[in-house]
ZANU-434677 format. One record per residue: y, x, z of N, C-alpha, C in turn. Coordinates in steps of 0.05 Angstrom, whole numbers. Layout:
<atoms>
ATOM    nyy    nxx    nzz   cayy   caxx   cazz    cyy    cxx    czz
ATOM      Y      X      Z      Y      X      Z      Y      X      Z
...
</atoms>
This chain:
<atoms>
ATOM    nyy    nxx    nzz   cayy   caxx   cazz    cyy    cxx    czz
ATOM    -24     17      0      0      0      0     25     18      0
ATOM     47      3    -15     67     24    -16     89     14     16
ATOM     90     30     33    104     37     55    127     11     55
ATOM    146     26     35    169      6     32    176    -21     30
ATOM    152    -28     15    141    -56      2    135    -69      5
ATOM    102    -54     13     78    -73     18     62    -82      1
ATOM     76    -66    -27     56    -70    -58     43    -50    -57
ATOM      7    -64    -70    -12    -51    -70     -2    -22    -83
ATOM    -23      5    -87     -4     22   -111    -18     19   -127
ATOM    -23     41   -148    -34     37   -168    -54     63   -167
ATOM    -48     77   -157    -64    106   -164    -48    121   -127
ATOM    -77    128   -116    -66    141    -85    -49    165    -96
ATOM    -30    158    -81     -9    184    -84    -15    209    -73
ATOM    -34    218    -58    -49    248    -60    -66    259    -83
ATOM    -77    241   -102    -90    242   -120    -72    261   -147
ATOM    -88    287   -151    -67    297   -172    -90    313   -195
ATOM    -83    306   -220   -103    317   -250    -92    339   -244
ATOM   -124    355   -251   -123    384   -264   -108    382   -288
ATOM    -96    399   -283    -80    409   -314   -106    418   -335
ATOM   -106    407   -359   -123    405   -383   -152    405   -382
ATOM   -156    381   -353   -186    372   -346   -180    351   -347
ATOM   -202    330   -343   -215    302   -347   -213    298   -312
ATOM   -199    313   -288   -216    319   -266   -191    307   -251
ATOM   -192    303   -222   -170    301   -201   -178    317   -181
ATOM   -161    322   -161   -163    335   -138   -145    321   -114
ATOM   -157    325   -100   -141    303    -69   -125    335    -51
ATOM   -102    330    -55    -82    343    -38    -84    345    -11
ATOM    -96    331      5    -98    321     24   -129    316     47
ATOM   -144    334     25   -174    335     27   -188    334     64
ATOM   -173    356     63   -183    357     94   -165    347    119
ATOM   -152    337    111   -132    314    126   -136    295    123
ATOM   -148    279     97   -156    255     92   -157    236    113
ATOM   -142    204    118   -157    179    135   -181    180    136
ATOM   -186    169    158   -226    160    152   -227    133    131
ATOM   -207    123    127   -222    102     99   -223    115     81
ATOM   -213    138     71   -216    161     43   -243    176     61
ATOM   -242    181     76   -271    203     78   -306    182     79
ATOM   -297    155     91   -321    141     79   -323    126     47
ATOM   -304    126     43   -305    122     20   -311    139     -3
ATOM   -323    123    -33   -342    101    -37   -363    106    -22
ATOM   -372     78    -15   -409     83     -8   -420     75    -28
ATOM   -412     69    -54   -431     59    -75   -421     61    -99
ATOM   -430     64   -119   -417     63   -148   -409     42   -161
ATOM   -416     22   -149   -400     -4   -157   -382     -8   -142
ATOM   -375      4   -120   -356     -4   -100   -334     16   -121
ATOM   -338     37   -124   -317     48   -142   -307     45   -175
ATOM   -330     25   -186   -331     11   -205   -306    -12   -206
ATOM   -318    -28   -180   -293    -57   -172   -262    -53   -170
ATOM   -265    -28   -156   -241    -15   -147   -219      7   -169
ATOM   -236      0   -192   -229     23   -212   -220     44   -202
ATOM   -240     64   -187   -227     91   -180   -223    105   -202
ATOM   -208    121   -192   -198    145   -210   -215    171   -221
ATOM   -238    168   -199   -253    198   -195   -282    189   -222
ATOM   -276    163   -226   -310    160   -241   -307    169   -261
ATOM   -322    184   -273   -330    191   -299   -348    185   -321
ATOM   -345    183   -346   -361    166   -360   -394    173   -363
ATOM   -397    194   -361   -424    205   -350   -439    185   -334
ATOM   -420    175   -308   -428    159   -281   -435    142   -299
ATOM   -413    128   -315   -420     99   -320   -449     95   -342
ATOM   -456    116   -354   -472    123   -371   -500    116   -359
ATOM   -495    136   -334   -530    135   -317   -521    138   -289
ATOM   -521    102   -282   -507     85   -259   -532    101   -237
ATOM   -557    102   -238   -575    109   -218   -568    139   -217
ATOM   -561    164   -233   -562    183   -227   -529    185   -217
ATOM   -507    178   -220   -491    177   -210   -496    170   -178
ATOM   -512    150   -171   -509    138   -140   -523    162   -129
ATOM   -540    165   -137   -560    201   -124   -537    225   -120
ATOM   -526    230   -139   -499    245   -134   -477    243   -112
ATOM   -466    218   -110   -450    202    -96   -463    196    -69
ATOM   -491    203    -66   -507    201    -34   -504    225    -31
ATOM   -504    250    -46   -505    276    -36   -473    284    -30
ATOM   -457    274    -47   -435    281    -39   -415    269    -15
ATOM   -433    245     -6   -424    238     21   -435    237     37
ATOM   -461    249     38   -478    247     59   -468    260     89
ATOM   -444    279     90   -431    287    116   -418    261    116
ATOM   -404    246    105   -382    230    119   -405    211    125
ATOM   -420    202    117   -440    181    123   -453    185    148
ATOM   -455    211    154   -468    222    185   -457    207    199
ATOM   -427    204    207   -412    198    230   -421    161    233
ATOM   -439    150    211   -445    124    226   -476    124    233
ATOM   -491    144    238   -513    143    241   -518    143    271
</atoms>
């Protein structure tokens, strides 16, 4: 949400493209809220949400993407076990 507003945004404002990649990087990585560090738990959840980070690969091969996306959150996922 934007601060001033209260309008949704459009794109998280830590979120910034590699210069002459397909790629983003979060400014903010290890500072992150805990709703950015559990987040996504699922590939459709980032599907609904049109994130920024999916790649057409993901959308290509939805099951090997979610295997990816368990490994790559499997620390933030710890903290509800």
């Amino acid at each position: 949400m934007q601060p001033d507003t209260g309008e949704p945004i459009e794109q998280c404002p830590w979120l910034r493209k590699v210069p002459d990649q397909n790629k983003y990087t979060c400014d903010i990585y290890f500072d992150r809220p805990d709703d950015c560090k559990f987040y996504p738990s699922t590939l459709d959840e980032m599907v609904r949400d049109e994130c920024e980070m999916i790649e057409k690969k993901d959308l290509a091969n939805p099951k090997q993407a979610q295997k990816e996306l368990d490994i790559i959150m499997e620390d933030s996922r710890a903290a509800f076990e």
